[in-house]
Backbone atoms as SQL, in Angstrom:
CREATE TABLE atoms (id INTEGER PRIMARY KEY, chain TEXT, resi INTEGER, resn TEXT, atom TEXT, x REAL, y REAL, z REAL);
INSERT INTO atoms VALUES
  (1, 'A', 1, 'UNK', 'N', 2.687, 1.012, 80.869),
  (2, 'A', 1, 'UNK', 'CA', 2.476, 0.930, 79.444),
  (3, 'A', 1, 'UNK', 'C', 2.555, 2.312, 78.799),
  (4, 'A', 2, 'UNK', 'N', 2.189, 3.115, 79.613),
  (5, 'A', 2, 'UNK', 'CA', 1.878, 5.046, 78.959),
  (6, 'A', 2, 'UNK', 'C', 3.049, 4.973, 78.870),
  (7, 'A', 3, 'UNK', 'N', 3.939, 5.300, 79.605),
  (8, 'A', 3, 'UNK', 'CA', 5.266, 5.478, 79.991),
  (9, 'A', 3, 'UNK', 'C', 6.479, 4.734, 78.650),
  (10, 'A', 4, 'UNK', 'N', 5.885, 3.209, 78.481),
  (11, 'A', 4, 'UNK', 'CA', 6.926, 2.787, 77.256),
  (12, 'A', 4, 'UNK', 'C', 6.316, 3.459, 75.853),
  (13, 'A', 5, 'UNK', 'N', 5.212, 3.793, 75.850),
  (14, 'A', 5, 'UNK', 'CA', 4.706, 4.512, 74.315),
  (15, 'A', 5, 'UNK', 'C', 5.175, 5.334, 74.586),
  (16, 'A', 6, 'UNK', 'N', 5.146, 6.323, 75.594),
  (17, 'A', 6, 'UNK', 'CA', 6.049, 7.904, 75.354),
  (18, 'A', 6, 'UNK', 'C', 7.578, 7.843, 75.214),
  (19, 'A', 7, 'UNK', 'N', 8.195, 6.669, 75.452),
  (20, 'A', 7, 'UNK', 'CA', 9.651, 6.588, 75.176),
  (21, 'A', 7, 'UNK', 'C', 10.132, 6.556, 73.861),
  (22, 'A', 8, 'UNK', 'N', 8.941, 5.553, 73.257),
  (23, 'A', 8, 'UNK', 'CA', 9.036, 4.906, 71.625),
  (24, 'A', 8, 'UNK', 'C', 8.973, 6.398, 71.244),
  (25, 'A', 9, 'UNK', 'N', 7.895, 6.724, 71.332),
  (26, 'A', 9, 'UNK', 'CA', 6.760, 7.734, 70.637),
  (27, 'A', 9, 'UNK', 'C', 8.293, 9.248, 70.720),
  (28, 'A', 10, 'UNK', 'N', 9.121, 9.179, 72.142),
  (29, 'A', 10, 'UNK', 'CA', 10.106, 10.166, 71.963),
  (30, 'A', 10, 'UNK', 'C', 11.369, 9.538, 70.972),
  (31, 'A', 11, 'UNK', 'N', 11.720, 8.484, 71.208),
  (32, 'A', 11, 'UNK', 'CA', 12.517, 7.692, 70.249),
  (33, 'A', 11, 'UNK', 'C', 12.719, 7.773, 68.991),
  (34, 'A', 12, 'UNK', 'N', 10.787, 8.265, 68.812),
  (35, 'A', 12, 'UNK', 'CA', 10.681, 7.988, 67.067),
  (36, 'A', 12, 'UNK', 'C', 11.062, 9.155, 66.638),
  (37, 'A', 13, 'UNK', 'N', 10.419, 10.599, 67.682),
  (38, 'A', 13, 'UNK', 'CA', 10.699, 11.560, 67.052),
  (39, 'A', 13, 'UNK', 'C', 12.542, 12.284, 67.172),
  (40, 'A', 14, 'UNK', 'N', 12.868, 11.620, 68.002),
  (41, 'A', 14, 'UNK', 'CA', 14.490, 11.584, 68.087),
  (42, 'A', 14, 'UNK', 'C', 15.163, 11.266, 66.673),
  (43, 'A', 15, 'UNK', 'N', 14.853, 10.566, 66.230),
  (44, 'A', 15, 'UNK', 'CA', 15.136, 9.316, 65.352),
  (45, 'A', 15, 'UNK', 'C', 15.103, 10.447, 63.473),
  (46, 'A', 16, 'UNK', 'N', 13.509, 11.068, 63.803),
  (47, 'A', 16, 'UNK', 'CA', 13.418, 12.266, 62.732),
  (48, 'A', 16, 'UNK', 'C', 14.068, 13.441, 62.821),
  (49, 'A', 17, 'UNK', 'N', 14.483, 13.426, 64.002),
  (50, 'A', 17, 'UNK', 'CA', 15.307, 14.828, 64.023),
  (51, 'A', 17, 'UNK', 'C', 16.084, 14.521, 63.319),
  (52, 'A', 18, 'UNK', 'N', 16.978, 13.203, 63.806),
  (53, 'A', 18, 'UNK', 'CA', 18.027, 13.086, 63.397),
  (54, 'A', 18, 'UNK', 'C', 18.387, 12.564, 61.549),
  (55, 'A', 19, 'UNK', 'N', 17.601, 12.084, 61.287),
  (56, 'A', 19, 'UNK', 'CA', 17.053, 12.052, 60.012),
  (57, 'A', 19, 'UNK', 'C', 17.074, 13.341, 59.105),
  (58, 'A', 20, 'UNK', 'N', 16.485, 13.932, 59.823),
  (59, 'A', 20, 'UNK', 'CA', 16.004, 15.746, 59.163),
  (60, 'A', 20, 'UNK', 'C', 17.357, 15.976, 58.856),
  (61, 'A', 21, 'UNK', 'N', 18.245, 15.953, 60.069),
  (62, 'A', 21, 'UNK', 'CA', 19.535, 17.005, 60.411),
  (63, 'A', 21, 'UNK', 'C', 21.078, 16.050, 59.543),
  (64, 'A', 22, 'UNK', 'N', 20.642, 14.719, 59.232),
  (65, 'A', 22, 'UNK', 'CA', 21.354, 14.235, 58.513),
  (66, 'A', 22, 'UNK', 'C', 21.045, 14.448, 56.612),
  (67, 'A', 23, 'UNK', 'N', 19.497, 14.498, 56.293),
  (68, 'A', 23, 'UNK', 'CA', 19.435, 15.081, 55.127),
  (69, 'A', 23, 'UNK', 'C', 20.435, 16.267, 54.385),
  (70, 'A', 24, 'UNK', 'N', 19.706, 17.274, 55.631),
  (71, 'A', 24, 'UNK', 'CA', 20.311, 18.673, 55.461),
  (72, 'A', 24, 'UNK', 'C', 21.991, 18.712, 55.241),
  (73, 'A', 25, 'UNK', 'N', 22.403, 17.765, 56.366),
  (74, 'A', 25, 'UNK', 'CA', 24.014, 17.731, 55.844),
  (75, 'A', 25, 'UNK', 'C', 24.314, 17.498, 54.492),
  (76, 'A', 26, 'UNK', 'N', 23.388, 16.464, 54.108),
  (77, 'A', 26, 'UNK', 'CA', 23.805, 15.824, 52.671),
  (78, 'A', 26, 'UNK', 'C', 23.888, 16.531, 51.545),
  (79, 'A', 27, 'UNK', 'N', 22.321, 17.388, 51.594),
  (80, 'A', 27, 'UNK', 'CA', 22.072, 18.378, 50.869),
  (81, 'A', 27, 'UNK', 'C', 23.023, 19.636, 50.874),
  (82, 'A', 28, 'UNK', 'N', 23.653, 19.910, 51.882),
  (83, 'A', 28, 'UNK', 'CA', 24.551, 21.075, 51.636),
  (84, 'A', 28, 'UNK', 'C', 26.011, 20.245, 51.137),
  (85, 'A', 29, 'UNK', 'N', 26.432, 19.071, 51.659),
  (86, 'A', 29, 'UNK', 'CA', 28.017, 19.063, 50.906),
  (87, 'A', 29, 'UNK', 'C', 27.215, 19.230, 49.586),
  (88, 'A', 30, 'UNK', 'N', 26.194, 18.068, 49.036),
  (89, 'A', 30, 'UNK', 'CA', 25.927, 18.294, 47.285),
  (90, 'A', 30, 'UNK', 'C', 25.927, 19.406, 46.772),
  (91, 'A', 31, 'UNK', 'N', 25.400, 20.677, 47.898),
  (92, 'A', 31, 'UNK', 'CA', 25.413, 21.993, 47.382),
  (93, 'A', 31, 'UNK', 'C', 26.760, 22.591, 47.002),
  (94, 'A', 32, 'UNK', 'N', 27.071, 22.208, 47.796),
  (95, 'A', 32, 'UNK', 'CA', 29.049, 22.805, 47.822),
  (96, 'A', 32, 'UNK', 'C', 29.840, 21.962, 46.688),
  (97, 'A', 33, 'UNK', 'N', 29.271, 20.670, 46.716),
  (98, 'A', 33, 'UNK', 'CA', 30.055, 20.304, 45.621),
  (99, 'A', 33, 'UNK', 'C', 29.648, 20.557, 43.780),
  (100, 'A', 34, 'UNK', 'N', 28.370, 20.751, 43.812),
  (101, 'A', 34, 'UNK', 'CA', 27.928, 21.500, 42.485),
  (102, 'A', 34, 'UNK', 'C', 28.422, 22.784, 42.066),
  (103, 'A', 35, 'UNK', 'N', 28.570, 23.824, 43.198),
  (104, 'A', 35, 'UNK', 'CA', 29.019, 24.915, 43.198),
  (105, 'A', 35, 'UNK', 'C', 30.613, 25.184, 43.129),
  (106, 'A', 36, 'UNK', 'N', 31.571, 24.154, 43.711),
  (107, 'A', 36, 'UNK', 'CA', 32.852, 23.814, 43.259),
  (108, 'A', 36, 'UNK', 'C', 32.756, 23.149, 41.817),
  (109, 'A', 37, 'UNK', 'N', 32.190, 22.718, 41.659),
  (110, 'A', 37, 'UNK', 'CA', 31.859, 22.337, 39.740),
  (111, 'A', 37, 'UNK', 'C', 32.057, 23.399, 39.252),
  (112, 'A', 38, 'UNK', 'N', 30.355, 23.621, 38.986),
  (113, 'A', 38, 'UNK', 'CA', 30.352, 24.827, 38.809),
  (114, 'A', 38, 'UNK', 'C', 31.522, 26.187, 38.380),
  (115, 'A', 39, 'UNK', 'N', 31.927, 26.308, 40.277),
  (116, 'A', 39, 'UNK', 'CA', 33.207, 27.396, 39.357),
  (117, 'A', 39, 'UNK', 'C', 34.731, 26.642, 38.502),
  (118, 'A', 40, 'UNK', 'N', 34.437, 25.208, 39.087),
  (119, 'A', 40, 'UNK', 'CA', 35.674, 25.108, 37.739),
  (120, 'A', 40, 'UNK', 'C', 35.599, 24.591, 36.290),
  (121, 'A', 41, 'UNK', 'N', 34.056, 24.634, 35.939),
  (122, 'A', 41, 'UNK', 'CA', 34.085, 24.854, 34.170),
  (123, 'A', 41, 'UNK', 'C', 34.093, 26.141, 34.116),
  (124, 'A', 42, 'UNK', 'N', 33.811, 26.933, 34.985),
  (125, 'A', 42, 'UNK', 'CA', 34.027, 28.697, 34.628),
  (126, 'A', 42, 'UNK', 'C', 35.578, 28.994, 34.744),
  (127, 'A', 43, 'UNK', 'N', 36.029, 28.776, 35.808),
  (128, 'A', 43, 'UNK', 'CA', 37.534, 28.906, 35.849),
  (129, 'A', 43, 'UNK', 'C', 38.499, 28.765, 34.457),
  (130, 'A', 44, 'UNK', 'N', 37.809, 27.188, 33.582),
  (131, 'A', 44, 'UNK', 'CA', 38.155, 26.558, 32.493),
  (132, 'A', 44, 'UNK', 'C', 37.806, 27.409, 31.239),
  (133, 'A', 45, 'UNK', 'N', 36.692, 27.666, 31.230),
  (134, 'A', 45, 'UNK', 'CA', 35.617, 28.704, 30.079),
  (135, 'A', 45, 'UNK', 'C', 36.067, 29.904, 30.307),
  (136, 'A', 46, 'UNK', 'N', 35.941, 30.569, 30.918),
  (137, 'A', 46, 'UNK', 'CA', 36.274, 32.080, 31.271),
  (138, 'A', 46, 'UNK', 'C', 37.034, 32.775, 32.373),
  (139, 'A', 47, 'UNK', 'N', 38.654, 32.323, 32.215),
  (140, 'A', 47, 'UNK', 'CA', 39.289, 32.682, 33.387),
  (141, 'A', 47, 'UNK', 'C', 39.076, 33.570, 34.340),
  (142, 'A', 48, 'UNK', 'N', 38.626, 34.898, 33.484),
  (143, 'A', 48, 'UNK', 'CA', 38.271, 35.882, 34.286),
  (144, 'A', 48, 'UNK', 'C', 37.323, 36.542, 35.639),
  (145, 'A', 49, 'UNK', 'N', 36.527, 35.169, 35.484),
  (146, 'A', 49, 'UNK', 'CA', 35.077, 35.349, 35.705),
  (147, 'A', 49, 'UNK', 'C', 34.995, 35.532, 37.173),
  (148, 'A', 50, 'UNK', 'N', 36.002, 35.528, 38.119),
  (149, 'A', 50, 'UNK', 'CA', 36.216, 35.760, 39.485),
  (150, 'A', 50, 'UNK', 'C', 35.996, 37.749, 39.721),
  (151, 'A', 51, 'UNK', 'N', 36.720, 38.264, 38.173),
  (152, 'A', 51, 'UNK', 'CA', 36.783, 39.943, 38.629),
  (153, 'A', 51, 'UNK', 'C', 35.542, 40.216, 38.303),
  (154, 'A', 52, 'UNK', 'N', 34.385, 39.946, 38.302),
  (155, 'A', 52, 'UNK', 'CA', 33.562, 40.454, 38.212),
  (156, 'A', 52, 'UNK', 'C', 32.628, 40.991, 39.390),
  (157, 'A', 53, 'UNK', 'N', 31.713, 41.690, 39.575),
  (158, 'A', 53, 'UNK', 'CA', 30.701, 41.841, 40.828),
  (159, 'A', 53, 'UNK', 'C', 30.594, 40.548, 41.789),
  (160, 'A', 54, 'UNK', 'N', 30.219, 40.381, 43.080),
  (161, 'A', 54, 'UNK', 'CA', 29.838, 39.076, 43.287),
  (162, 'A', 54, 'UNK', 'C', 28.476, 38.811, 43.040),
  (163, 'A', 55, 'UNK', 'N', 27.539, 39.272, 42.550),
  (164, 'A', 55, 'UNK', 'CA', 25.752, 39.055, 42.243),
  (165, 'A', 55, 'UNK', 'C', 26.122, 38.841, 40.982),
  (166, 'A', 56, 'UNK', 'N', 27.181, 39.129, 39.911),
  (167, 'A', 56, 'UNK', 'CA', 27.307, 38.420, 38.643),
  (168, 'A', 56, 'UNK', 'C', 27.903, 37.195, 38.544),
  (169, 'A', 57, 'UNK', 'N', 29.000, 37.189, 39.626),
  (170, 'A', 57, 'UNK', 'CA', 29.579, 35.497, 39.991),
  (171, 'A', 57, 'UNK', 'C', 28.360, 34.627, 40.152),
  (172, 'A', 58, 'UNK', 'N', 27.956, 34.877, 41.224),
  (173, 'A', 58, 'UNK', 'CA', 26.651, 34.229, 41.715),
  (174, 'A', 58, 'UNK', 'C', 26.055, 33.868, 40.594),
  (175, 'A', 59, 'UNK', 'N', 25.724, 34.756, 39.517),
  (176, 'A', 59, 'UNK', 'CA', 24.502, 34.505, 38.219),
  (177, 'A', 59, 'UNK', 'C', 24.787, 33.381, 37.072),
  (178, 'A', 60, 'UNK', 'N', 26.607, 33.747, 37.117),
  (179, 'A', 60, 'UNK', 'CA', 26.786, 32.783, 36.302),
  (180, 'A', 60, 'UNK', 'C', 27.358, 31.344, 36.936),
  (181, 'A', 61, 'UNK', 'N', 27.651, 31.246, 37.974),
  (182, 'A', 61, 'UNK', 'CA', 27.574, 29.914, 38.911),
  (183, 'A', 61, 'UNK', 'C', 26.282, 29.354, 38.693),
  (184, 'A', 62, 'UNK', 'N', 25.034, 29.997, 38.688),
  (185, 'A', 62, 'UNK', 'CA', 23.681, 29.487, 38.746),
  (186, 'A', 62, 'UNK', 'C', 23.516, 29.092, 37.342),
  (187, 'A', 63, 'UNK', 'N', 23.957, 30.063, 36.281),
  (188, 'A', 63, 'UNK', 'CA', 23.950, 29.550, 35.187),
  (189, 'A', 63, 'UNK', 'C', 24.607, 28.246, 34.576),
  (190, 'A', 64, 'UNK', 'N', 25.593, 28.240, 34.779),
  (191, 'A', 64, 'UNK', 'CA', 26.413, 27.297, 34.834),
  (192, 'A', 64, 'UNK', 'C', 25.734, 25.735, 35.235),
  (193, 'A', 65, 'UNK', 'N', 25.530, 25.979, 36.244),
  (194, 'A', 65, 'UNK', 'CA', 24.623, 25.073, 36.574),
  (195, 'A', 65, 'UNK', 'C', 23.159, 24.479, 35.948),
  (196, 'A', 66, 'UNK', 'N', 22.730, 25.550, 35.691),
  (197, 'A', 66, 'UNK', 'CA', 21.308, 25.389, 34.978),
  (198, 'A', 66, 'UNK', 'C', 21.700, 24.751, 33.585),
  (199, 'A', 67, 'UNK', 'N', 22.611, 25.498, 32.793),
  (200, 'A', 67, 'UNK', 'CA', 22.413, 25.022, 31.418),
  (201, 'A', 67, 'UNK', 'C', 23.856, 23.579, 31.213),
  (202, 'A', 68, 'UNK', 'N', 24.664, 23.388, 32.364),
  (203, 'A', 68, 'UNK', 'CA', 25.836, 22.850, 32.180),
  (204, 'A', 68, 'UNK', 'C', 27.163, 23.958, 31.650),
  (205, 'A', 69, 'UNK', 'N', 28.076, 23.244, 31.345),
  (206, 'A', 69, 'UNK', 'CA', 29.047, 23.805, 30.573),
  (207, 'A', 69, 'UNK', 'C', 29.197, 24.387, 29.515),
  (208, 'A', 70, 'UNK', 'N', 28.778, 22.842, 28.712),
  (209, 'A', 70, 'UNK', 'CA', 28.431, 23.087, 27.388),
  (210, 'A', 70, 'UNK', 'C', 27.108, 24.022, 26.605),
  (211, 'A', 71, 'UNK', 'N', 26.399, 23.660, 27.153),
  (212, 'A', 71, 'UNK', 'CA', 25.376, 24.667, 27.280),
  (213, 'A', 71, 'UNK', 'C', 25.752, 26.690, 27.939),
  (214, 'A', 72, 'UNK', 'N', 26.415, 27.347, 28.224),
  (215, 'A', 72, 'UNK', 'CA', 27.315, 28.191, 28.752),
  (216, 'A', 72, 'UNK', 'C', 28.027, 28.738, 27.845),
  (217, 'A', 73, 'UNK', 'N', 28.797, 27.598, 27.390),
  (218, 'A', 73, 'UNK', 'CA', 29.460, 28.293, 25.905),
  (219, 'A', 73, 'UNK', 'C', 28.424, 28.108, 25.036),
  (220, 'A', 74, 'UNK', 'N', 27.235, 28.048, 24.837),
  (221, 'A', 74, 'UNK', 'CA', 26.878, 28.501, 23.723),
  (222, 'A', 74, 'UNK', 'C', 26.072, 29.896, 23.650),
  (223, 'A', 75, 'UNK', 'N', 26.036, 30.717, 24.914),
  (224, 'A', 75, 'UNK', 'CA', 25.405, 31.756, 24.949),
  (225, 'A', 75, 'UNK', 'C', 26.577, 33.085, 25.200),
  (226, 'A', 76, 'UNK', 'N', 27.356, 32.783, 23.250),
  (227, 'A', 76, 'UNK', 'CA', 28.505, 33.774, 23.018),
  (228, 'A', 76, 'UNK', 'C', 28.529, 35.039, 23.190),
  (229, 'A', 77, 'UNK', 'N', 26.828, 35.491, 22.779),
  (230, 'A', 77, 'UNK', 'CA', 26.982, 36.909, 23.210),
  (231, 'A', 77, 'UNK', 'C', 26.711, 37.389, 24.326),
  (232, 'A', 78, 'UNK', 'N', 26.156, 36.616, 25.051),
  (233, 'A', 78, 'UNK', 'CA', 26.290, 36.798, 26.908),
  (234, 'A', 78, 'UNK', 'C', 27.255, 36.514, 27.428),
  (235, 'A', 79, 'UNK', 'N', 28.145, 36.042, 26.384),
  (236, 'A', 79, 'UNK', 'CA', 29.533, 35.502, 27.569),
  (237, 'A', 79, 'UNK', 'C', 30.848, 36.886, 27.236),
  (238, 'A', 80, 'UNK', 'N', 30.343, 37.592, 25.439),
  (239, 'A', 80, 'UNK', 'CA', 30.922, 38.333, 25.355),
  (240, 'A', 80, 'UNK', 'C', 30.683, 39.779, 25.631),
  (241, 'A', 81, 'UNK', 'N', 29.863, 40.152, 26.128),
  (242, 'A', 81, 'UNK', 'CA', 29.163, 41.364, 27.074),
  (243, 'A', 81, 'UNK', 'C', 29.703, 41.068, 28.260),
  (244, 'A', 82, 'UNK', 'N', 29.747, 40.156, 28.601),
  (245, 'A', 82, 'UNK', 'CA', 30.389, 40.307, 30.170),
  (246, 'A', 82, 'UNK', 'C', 32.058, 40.100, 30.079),
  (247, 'A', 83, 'UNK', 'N', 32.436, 40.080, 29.037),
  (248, 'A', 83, 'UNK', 'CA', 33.876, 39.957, 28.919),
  (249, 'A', 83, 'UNK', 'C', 34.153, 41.155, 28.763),
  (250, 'A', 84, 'UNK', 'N', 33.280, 42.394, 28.416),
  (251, 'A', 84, 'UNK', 'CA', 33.087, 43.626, 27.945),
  (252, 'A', 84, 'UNK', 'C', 33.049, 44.337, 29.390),
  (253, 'A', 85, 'UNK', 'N', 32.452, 43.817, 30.221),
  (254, 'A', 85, 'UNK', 'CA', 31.815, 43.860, 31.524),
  (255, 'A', 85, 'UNK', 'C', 30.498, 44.979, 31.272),
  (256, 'A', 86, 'UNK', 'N', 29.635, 44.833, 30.198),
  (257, 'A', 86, 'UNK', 'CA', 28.186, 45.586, 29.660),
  (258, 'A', 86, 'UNK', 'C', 27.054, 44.540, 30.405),
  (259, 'A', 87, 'UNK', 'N', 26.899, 44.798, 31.718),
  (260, 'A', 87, 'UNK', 'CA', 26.218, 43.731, 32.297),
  (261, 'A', 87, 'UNK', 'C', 24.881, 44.155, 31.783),
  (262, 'A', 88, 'UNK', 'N', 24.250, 45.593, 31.714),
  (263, 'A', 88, 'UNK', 'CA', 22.961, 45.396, 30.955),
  (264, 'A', 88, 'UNK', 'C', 22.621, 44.467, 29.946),
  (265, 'A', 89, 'UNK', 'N', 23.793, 44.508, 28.466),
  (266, 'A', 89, 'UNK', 'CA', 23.687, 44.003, 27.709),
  (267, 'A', 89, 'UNK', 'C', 23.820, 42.451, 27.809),
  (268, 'A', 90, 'UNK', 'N', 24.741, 41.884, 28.952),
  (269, 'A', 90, 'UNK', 'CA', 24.311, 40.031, 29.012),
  (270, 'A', 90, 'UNK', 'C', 23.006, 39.980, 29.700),
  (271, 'A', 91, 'UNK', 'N', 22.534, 41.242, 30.239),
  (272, 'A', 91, 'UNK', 'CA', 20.876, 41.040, 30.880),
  (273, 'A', 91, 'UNK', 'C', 19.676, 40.958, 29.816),
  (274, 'A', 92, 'UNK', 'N', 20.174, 41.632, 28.834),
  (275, 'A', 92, 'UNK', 'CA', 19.361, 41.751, 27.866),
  (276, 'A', 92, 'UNK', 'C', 19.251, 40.143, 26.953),
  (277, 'A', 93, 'UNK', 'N', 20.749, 40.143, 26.672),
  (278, 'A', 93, 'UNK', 'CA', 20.939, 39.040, 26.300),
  (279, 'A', 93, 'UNK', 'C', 20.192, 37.876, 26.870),
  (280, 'A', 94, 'UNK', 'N', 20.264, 37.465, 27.963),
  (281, 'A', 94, 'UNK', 'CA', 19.807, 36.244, 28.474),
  (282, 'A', 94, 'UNK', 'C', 17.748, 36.663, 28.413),
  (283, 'A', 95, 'UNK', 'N', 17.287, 37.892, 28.564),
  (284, 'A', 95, 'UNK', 'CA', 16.066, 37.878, 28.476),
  (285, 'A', 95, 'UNK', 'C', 15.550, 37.790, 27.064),
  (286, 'A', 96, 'UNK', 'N', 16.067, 37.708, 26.338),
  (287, 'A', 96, 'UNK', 'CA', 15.702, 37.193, 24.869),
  (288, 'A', 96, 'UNK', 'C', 15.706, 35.868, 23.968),
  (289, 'A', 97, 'UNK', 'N', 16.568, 34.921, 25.175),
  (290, 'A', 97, 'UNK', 'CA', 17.147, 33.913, 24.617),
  (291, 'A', 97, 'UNK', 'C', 16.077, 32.843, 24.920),
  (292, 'A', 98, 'UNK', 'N', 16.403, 31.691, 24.479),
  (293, 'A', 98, 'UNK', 'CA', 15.326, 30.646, 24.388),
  (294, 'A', 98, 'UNK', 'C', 15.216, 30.436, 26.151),
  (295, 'A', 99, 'UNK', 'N', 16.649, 30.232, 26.578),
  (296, 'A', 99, 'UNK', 'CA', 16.801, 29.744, 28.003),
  (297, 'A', 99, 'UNK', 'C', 15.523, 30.677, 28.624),
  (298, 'A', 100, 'UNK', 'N', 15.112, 32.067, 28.642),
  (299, 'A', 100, 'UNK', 'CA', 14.499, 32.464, 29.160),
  (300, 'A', 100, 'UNK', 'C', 13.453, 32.360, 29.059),
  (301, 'A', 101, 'UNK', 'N', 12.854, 31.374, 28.372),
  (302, 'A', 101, 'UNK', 'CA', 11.145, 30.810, 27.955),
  (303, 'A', 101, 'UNK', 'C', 11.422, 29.573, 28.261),
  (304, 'A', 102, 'UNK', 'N', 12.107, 28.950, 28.427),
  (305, 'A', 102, 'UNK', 'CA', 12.082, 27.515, 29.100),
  (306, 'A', 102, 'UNK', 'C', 12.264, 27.333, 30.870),
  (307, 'A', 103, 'UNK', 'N', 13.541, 28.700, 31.204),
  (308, 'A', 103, 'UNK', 'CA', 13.360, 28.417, 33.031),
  (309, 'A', 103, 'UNK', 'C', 12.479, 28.992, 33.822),
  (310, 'A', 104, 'UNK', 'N', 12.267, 28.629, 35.166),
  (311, 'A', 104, 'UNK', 'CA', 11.444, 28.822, 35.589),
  (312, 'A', 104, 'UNK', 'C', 11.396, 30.749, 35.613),
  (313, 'A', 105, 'UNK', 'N', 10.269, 31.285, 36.261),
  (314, 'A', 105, 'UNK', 'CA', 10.528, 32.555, 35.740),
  (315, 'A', 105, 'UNK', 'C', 11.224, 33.190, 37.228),
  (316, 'A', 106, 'UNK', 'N', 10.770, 32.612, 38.444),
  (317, 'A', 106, 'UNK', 'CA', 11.364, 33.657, 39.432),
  (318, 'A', 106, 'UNK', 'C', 12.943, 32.815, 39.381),
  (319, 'A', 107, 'UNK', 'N', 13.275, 31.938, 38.820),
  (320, 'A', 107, 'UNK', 'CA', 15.100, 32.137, 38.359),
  (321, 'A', 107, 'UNK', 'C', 15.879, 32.860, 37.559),
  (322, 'A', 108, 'UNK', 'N', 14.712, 32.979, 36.429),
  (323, 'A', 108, 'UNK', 'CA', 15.201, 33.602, 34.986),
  (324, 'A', 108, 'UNK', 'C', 15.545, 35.230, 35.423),
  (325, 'A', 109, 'UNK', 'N', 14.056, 35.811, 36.417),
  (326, 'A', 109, 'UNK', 'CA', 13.909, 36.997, 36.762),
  (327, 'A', 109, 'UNK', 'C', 15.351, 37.292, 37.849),
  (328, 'A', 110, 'UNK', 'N', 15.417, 36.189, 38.525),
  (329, 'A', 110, 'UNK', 'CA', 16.494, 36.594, 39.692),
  (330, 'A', 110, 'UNK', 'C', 18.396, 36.596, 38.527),
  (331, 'A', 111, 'UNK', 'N', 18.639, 36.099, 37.978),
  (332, 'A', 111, 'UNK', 'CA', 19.328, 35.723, 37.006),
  (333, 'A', 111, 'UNK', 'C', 19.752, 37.235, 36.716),
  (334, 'A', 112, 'UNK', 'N', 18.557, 37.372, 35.866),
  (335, 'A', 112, 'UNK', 'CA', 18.512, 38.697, 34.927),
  (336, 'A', 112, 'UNK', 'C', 18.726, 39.901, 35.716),
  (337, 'A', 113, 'UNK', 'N', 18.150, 39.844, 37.138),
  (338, 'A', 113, 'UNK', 'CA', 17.963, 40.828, 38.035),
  (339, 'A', 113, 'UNK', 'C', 19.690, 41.408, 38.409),
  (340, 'A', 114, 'UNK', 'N', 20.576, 40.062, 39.137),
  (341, 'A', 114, 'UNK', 'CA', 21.650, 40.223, 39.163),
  (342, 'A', 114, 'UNK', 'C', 22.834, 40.502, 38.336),
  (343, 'A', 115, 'UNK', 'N', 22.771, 40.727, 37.197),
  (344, 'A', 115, 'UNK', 'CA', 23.152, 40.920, 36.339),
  (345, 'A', 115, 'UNK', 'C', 22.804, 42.568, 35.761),
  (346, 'A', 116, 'UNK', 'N', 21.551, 42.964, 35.891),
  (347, 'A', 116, 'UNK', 'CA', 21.304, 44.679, 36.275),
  (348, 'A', 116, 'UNK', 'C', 21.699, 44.870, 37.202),
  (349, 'A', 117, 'UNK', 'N', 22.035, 44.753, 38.608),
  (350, 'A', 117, 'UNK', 'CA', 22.130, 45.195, 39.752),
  (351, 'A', 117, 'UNK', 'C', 23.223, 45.807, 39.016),
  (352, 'A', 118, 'UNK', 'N', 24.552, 44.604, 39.094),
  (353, 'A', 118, 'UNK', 'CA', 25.663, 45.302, 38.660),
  (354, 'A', 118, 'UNK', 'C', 26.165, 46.363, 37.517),
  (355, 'A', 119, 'UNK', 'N', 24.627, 46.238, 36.588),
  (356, 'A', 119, 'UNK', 'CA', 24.674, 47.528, 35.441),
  (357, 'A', 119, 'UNK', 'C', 25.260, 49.544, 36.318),
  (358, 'A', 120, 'UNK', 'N', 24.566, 49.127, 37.424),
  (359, 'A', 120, 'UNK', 'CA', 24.098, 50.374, 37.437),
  (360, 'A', 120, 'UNK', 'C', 25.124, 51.135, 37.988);
């Protein structure tokens, strides 16, 4: 009887691994496929947006994401500072804007952060 509960009892936890390790798959294509989104309303919005730093790609992929598309184009003077490539100034930009009192703050901060990196 010990012997068939430790089979189940390994079964079950077999069973969660595999569970776990099938989540995680799921969760990363969705990741990959938001992030292929992602860069093609930027591709669409702002051809350019590949020559930039990669910690500013990154920022506005995340952005992109956070606010949508449409939401993206409406933050003209952050989109036109970085067309400038004045990354202080879209840092500044985005820390003044509404978006930055509504997201969370260690995104807003990481956001803003990458976007100085490449100031300097």
């Amino acid at each position: 009887m010990k012997d068939q509960a430790r089979r189940i009892d390994l079964a079950k936890r077999r069973q969660r691994r595999l569970d776990d390790a099938l989540k995680l798959e799921v969760q990363r294509a969705m990741a990959d496929h938001d992030v292929t989104r992602c860069e093609a309303h930027l591709d669409r919005l702002d051809p350019n947006w590949r020559e930039h730093p990669d910690p500013v790609q990154r920022a506005m992929v995340n952005l992109v994401f956070n606010l949508g598309a449409r939401g993206w184009q409406r933050f003209t003077n952050t989109r036109a500072a970085l067309a400038r490539k004045d990354y202080a100034a879209a840092a500044r930009g985005l820390a003044v804007s509404k978006w930055a009192s509504q997201v969370q703050s260690s995104r807003r901060d990481r956001i803003i952060g990458q976007f100085m990196a490449a100031a300097k």
